[in-house]
N, CA, C and O atoms as a GROMACS GRO file, in nm:
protein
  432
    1UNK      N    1   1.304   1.916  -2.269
    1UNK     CA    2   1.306   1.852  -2.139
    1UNK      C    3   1.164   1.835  -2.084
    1UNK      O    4   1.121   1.726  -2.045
    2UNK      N    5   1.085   1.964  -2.084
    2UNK     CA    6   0.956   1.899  -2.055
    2UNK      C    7   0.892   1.766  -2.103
    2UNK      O    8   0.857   1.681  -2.021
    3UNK      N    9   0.873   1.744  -2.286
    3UNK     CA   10   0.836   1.656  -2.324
    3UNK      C   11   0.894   1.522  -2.298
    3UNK      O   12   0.831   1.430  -2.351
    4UNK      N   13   1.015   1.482  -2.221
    4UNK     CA   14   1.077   1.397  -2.128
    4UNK      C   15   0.982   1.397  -2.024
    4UNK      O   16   0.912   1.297  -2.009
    5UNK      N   17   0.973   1.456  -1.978
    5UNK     CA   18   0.875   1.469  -1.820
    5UNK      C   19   0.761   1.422  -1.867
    5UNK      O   20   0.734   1.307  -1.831
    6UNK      N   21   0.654   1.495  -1.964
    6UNK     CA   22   0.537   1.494  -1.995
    6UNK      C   23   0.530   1.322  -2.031
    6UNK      O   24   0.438   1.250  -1.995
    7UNK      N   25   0.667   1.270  -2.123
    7UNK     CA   26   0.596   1.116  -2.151
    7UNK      C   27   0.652   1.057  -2.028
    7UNK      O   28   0.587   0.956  -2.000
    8UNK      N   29   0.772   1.086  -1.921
    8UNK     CA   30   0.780   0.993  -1.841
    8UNK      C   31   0.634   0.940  -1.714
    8UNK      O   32   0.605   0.836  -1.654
    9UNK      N   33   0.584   1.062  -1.723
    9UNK     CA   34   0.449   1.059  -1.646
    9UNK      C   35   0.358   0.998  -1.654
    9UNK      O   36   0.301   0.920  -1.577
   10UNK      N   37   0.324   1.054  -1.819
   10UNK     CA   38   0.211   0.942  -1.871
   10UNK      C   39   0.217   0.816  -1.876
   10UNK      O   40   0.124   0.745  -1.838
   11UNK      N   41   0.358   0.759  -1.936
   11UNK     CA   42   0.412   0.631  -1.932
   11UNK      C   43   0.385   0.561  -1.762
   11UNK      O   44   0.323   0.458  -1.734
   12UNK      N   45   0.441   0.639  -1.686
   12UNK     CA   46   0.437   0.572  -1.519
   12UNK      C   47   0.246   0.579  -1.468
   12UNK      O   48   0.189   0.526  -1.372
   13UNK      N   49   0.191   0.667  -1.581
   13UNK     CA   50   0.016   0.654  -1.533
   13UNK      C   51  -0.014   0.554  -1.588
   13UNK      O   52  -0.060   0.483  -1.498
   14UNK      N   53  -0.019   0.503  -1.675
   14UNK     CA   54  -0.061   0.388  -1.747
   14UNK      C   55  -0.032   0.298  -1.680
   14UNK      O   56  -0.119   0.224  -1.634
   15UNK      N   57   0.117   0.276  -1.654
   15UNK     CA   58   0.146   0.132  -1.579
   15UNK      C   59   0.082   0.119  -1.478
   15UNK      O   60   0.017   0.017  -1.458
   16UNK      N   61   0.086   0.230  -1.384
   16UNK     CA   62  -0.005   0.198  -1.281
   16UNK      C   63  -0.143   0.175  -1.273
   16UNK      O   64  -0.198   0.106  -1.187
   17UNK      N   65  -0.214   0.254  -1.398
   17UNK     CA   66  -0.310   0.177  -1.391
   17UNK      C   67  -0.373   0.079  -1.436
   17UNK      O   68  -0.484   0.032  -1.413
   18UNK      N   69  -0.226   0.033  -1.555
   18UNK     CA   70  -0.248  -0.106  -1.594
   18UNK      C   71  -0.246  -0.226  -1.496
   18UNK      O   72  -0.304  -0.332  -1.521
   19UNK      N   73  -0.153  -0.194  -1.347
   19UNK     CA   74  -0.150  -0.249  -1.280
   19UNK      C   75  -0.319  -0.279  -1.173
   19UNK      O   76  -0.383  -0.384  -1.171
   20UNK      N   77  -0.342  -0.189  -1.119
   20UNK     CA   78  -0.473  -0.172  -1.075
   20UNK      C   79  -0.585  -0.269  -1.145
   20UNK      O   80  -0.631  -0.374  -1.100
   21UNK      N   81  -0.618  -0.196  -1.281
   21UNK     CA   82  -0.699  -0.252  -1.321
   21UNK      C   83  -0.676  -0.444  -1.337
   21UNK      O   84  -0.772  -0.517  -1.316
   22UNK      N   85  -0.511  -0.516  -1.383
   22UNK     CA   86  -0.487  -0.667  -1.356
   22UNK      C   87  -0.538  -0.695  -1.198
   22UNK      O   88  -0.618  -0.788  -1.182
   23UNK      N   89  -0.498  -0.624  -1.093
   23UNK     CA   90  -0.536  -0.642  -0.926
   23UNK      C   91  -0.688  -0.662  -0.930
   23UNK      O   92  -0.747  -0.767  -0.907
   24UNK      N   93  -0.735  -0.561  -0.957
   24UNK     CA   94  -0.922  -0.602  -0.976
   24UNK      C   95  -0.981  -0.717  -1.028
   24UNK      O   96  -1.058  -0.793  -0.969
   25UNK      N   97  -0.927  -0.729  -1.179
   25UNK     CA   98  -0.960  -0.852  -1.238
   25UNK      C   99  -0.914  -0.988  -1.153
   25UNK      O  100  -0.995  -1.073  -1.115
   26UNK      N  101  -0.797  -0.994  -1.134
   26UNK     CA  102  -0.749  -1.112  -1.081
   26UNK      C  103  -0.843  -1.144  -0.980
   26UNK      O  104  -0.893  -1.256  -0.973
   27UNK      N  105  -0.881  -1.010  -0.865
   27UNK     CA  106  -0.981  -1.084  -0.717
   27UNK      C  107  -1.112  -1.092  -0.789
   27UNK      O  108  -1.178  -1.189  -0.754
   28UNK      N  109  -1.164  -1.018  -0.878
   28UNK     CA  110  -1.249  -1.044  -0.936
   28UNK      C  111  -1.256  -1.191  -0.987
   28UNK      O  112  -1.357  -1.254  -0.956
   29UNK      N  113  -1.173  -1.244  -1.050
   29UNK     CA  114  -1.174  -1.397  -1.126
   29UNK      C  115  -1.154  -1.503  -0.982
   29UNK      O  116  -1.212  -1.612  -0.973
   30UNK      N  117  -1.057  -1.446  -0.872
   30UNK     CA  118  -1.045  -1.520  -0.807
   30UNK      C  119  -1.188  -1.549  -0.744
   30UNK      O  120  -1.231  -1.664  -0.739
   31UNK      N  121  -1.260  -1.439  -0.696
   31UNK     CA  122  -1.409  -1.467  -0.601
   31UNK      C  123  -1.508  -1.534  -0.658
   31UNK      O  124  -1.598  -1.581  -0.589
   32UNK      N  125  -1.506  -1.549  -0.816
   32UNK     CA  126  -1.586  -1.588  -0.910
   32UNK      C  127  -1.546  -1.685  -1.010
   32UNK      O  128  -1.568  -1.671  -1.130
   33UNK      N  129  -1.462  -1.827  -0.935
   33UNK     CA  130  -1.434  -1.929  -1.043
   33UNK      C  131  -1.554  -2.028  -1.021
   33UNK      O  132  -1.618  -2.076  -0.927
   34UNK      N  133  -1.549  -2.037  -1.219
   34UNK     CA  134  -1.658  -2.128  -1.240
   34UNK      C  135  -1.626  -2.310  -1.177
   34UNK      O  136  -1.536  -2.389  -1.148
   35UNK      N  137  -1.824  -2.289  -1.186
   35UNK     CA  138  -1.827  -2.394  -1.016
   35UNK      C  139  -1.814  -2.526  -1.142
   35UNK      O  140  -1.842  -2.636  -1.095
   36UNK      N  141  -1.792  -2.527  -1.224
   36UNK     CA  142  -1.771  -2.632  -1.358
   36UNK      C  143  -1.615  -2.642  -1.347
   36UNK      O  144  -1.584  -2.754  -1.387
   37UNK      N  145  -1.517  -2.579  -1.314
   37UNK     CA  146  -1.383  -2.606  -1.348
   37UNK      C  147  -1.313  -2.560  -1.200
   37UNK      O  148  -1.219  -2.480  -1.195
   38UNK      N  149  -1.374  -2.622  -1.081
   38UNK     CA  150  -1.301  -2.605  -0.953
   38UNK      C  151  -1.224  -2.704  -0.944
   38UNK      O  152  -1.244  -2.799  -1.019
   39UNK      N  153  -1.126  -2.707  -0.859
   39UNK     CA  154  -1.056  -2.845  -0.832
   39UNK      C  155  -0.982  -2.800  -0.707
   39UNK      O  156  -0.938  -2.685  -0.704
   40UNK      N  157  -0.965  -2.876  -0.612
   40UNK     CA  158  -0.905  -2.859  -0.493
   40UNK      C  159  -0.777  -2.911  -0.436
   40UNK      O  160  -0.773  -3.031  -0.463
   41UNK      N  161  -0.673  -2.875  -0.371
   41UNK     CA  162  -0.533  -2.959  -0.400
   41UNK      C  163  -0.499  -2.877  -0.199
   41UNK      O  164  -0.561  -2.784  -0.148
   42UNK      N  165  -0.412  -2.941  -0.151
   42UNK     CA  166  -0.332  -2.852  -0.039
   42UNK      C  167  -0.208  -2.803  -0.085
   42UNK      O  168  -0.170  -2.842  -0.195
   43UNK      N  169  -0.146  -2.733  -0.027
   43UNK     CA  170  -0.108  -2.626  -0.033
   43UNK      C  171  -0.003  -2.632   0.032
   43UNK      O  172  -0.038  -2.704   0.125
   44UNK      N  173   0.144  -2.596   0.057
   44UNK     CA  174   0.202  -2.564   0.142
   44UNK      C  175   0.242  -2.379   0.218
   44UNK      O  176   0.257  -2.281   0.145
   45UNK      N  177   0.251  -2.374   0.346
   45UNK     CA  178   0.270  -2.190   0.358
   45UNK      C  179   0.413  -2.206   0.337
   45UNK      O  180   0.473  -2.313   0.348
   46UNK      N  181   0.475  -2.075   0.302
   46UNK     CA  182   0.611  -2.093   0.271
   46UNK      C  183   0.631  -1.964   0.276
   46UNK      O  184   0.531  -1.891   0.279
   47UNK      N  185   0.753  -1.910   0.278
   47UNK     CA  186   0.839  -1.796   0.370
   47UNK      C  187   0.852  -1.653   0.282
   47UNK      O  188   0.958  -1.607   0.238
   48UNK      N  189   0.682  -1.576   0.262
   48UNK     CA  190   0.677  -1.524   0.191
   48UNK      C  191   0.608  -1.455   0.220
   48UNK      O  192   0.493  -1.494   0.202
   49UNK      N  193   0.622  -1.291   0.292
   49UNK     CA  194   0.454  -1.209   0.368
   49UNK      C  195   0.455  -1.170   0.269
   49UNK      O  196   0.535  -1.163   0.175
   50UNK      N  197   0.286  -1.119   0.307
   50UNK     CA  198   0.217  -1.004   0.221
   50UNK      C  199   0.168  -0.909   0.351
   50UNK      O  200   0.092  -0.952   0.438
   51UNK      N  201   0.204  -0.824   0.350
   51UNK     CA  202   0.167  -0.701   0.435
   51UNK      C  203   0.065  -0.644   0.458
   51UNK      O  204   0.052  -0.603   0.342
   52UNK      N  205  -0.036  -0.598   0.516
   52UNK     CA  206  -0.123  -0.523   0.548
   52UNK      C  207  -0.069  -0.360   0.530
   52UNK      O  208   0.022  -0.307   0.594
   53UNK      N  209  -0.156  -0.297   0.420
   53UNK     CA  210  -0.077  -0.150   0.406
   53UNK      C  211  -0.188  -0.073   0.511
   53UNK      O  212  -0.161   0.046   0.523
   54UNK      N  213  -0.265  -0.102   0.560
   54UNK     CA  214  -0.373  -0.011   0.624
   54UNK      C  215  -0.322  -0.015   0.730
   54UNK      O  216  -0.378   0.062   0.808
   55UNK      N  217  -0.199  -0.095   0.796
   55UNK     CA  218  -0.191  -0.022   0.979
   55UNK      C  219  -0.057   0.067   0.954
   55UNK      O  220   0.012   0.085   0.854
   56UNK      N  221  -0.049   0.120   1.097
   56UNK     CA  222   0.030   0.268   1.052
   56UNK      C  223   0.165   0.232   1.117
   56UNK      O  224   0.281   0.246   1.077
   57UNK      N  225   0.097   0.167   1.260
   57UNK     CA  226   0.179   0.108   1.368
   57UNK      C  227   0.275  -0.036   1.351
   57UNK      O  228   0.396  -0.057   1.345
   58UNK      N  229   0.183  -0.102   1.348
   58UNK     CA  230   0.242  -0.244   1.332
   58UNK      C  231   0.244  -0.280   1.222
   58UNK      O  232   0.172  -0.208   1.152
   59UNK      N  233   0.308  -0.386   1.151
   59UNK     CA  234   0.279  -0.440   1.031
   59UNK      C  235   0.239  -0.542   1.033
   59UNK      O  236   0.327  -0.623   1.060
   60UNK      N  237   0.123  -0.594   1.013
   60UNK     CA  238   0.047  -0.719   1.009
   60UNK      C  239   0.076  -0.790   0.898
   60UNK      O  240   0.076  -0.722   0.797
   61UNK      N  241   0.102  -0.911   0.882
   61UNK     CA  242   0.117  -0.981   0.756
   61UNK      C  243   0.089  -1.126   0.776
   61UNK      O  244   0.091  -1.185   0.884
   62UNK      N  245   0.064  -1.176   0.658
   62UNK     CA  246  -0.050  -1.339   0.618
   62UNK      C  247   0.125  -1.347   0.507
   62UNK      O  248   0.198  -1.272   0.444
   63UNK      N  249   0.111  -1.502   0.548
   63UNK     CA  250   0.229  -1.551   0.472
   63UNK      C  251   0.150  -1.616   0.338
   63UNK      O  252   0.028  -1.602   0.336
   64UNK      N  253   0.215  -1.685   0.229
   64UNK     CA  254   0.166  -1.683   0.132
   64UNK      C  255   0.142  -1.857   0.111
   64UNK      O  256   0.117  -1.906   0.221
   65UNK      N  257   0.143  -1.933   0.030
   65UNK     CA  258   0.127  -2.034  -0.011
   65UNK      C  259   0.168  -2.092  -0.124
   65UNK      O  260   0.159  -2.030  -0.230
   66UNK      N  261   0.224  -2.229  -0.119
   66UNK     CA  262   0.267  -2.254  -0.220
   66UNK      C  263   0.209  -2.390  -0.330
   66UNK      O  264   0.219  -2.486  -0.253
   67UNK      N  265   0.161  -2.441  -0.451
   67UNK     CA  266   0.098  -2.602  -0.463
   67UNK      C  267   0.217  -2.588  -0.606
   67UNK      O  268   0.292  -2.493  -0.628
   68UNK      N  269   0.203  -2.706  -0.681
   68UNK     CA  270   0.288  -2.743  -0.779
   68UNK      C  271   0.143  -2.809  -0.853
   68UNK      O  272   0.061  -2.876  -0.789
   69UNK      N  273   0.128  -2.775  -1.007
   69UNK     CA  274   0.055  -2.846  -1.048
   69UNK      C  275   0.060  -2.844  -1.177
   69UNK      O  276   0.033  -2.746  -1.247
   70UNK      N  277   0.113  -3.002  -1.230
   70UNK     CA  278   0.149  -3.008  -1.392
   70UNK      C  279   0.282  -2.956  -1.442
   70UNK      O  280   0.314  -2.923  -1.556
   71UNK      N  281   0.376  -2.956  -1.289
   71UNK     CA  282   0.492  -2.934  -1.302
   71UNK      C  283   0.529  -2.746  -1.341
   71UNK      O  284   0.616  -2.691  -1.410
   72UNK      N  285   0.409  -2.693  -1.254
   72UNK     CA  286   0.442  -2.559  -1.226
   72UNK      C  287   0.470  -2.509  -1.124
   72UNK      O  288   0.561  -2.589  -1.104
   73UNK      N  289   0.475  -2.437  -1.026
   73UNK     CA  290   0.445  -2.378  -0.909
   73UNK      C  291   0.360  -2.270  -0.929
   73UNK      O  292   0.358  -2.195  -1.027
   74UNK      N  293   0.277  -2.264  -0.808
   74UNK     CA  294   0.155  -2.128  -0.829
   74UNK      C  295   0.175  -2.137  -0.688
   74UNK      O  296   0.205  -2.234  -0.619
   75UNK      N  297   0.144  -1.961  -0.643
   75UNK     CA  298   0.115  -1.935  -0.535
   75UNK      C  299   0.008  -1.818  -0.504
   75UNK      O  300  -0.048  -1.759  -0.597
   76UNK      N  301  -0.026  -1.780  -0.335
   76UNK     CA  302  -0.128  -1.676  -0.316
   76UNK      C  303  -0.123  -1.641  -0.199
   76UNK      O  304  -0.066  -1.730  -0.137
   77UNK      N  305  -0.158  -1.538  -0.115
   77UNK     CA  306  -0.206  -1.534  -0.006
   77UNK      C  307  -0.337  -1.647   0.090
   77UNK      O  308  -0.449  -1.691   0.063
   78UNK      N  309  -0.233  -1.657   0.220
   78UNK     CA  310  -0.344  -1.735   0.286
   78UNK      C  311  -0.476  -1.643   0.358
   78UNK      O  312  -0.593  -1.672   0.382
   79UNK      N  313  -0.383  -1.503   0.382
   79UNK     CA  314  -0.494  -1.465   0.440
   79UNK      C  315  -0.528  -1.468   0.583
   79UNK      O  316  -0.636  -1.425   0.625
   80UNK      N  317  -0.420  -1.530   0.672
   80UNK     CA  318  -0.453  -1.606   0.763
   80UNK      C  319  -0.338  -1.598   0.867
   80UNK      O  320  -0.241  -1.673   0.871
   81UNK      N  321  -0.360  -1.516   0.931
   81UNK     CA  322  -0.189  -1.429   1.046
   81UNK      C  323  -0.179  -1.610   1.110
   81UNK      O  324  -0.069  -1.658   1.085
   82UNK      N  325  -0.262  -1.695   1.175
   82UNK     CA  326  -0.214  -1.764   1.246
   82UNK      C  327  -0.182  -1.884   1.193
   82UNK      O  328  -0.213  -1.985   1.256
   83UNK      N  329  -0.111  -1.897   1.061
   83UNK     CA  330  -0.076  -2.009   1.002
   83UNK      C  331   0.121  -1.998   1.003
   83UNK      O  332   0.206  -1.910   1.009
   84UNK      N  333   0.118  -2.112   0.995
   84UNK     CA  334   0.295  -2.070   1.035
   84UNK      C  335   0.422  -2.156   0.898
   84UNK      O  336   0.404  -2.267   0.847
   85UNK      N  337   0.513  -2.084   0.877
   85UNK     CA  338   0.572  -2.177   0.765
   85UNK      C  339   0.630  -2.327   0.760
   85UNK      O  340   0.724  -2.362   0.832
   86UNK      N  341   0.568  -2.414   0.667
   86UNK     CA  342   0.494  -2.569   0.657
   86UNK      C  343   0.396  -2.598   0.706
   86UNK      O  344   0.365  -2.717   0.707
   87UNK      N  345   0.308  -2.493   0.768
   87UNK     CA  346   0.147  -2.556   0.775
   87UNK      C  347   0.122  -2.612   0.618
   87UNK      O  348   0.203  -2.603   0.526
   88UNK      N  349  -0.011  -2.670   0.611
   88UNK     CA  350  -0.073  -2.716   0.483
   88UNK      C  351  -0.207  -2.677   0.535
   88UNK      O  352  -0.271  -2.692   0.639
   89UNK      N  353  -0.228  -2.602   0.376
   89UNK     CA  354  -0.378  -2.539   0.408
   89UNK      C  355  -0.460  -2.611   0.291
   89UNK      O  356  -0.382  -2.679   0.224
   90UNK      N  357  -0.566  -2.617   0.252
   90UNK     CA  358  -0.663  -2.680   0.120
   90UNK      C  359  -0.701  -2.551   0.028
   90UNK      O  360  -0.757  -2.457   0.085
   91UNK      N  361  -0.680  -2.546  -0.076
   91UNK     CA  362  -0.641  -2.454  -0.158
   91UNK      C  363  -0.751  -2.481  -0.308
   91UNK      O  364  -0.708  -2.577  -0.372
   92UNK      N  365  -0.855  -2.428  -0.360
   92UNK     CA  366  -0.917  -2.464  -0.471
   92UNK      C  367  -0.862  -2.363  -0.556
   92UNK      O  368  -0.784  -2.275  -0.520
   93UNK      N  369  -0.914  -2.382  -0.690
   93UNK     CA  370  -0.821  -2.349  -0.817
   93UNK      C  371  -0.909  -2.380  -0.927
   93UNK      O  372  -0.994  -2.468  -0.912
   94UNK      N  373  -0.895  -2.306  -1.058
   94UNK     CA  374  -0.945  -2.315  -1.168
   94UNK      C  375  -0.882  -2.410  -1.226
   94UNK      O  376  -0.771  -2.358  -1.215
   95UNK      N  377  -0.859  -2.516  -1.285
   95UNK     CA  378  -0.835  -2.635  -1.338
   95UNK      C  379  -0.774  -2.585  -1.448
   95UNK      O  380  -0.652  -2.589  -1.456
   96UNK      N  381  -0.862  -2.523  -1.565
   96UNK     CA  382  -0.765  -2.434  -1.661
   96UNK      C  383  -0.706  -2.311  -1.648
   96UNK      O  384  -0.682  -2.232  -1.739
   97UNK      N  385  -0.686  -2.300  -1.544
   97UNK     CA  386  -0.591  -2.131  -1.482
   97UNK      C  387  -0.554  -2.169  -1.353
   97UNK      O  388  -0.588  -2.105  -1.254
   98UNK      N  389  -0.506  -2.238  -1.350
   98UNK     CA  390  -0.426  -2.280  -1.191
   98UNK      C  391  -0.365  -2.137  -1.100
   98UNK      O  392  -0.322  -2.125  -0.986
   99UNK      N  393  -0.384  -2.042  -1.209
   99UNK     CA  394  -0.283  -1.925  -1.116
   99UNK      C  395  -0.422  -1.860  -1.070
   99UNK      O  396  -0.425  -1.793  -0.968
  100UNK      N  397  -0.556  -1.884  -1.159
  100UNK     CA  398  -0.630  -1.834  -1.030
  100UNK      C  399  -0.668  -1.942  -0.942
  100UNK      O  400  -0.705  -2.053  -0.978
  101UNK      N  401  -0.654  -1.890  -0.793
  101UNK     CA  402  -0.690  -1.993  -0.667
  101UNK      C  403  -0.688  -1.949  -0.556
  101UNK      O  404  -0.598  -1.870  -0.585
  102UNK      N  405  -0.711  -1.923  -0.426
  102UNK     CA  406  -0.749  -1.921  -0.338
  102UNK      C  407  -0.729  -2.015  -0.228
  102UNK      O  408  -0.691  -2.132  -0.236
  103UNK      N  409  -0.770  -1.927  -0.094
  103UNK     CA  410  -0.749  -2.072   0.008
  103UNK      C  411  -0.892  -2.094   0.082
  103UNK      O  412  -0.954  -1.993   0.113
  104UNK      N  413  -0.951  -2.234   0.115
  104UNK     CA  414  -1.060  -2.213   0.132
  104UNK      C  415  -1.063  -2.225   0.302
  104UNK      O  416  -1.016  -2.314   0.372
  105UNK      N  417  -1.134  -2.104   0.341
  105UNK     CA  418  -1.164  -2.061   0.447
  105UNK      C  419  -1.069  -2.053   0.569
  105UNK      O  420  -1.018  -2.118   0.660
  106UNK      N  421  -1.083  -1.895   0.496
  106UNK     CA  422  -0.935  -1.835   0.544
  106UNK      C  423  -0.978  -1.735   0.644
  106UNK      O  424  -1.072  -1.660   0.622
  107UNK      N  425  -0.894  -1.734   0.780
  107UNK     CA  426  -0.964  -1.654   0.915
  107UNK      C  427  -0.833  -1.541   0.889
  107UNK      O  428  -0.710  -1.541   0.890
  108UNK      N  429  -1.012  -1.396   0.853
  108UNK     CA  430  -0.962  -1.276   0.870
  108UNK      C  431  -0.972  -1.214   0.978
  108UNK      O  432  -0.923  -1.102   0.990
   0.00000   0.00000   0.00000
């Protein structure tokens, strides 16, 4: 029974920090797409928070975003509490990685 425990642990450490380490990379790739393969498209907001885990009290949350491109859907955080669902925001993107993208100039 221990050695149940011992791999369920290790198994649940890994994922998590397989997870972590994809979260880094991704804002990492997102803050740093090459200025050779930008491309810019709008965006629709659509009915999807992302939460603020740092307040204790309230829950603050930025709704997310949605574009279609090449007959995919990709989405992201806007970032942006005062945008409301069907605003259209302008959204740039890696041309060959559409899933990395961003919204450009987004009020934190």
């Amino acid at each position: 029974m221990k050695k149940v425990q011992d791999y369920t642990l290790t198994a649940f450490a890994l994922v998590m920090s397989g997870y972590f380490i994809y979260l880094v990379s991704k804002r990492f790739l997102t803050d740093h797409i090459s200025q050779n393969n930008i491309q810019y498209t709008k965006a629709v907001i659509i009915d999807d928070r992302n939460y603020n885990g740092n307040s204790r009290v309230k829950f603050d949350f930025t709704y997310s975003y949605s574009f279609i491109m090449d007959g995919k859907k990709y989405k992201g955080d806007s970032h942006d509490q005062n945008v409301k669902i069907g605003d259209s925001i302008e959204v740039e993107y890696d041309k060959e990685h559409p899933s990395i993208n961003k919204p450009l100039h987004p009020k934190e």
